[in-house]
C-alpha positions in Angstrom: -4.7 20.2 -13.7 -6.7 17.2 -15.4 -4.7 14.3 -15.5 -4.8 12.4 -19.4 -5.3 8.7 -19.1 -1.7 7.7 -19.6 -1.0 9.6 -16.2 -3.5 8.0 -14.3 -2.4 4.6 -15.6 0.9 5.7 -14.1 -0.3 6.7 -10.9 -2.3 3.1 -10.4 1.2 2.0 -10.9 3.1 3.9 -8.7 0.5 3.1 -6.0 1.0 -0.4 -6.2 4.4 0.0 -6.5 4.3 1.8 -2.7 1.9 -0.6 -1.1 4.7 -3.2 -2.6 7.4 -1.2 -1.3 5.9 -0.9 2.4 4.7 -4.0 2.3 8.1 -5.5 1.9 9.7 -3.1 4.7 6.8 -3.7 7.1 7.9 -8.0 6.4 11.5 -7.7 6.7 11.7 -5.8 9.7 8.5 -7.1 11.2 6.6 -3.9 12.2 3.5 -2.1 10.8 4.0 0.9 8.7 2.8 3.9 10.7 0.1 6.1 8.3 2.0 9.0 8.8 4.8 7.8 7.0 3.1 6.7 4.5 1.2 9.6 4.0 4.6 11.7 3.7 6.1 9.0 1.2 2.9 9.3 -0.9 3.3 13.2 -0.6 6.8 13.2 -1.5 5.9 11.4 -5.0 3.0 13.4 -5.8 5.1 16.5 -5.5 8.0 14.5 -7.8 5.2 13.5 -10.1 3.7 16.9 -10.1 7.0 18.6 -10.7 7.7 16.1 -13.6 4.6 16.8 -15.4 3.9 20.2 -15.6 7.8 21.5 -15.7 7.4 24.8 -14.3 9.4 28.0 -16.1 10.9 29.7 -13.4 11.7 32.9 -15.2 14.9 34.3 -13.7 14.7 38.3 -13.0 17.7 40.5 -12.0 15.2 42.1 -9.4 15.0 39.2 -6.2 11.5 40.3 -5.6 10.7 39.3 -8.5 12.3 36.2 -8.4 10.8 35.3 -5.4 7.4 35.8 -6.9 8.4 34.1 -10.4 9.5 30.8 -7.5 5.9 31.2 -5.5 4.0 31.3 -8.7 5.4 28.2 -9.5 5.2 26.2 -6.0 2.2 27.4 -6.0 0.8 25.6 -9.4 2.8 22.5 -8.4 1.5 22.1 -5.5 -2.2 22.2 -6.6 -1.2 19.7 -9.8 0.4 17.5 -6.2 -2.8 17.7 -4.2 -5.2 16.0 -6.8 -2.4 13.6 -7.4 -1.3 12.6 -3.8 -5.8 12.3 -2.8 -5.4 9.6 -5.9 -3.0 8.2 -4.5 -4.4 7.9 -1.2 -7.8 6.4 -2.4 -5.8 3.9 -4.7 -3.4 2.7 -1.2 -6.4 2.6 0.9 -5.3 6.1 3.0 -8.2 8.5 2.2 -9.8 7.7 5.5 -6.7 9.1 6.9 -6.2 12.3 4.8 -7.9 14.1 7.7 -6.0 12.4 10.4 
C-alpha cells in the first residue's frame, strides 16, 4: 500500500494528536507513559486507519471454509496497509527505537 500525500498529512496529524493526548494523561495523573502502551495505542490506530482506507470486501460464501479464507485474505491485506502506517507513526512520536523492544 503507498500512502497519497493527503494520507500522510493525516497521519502527521494523528501523531501529534497522540503525543498531545499522552502528554496530557502523563500531566494530569503525574506518571510517565510506559512505551508499551503507547506502542499498543499507536497500533490500535494504524489498524483503524488501515481498515478505514482500504475497506476490505469480505465476500460472504455459504461454504464457512470459504468464508474463513475470504476474512484471512482480508486481515491479512489490512494488516500489511497497518504495519507501514503504525512504523510512521512511530518515527513521527519518537518510538522507532523501541519498535524492537
Amino acid at each position: 500500500m503507498q500512502l497519497e500525500p493527503e494520507q500522510l498529512v493525516l497521519v502527521g496529524i494523528v501523531a501529534s494528536v497522540i503525543t498531545a493526548a499522552l502528554r496530557f494523561v502523563a500531566a494530569k495523573l503525574g506518571w510517565t507513559v510506559p512505551a508499551s502502551y503507547a506502542k499498543i495505542l499507536v497500533f490500535v490506530v494504524a489498524v483503524v486507519l488501515a481498515a478505514v482506507w482500504m475497506k476490505p470486501e469480505v465476500g460472504f460464501s455459504e461454504d464457512p471454509l470459504q468464508f474463513a479464507g475470504n476474512l484471512l485474505a482480508a486481515a491479512i491485506a489490512v494488516m500489511g496497509a497497518a504495519r507501514a502506517i503504525y512504523e510512521l507513526l512511530l518515527g513521527r512520536l519518537g518510538l522507532s527505537k523501541l519498535a524492537s523492544a
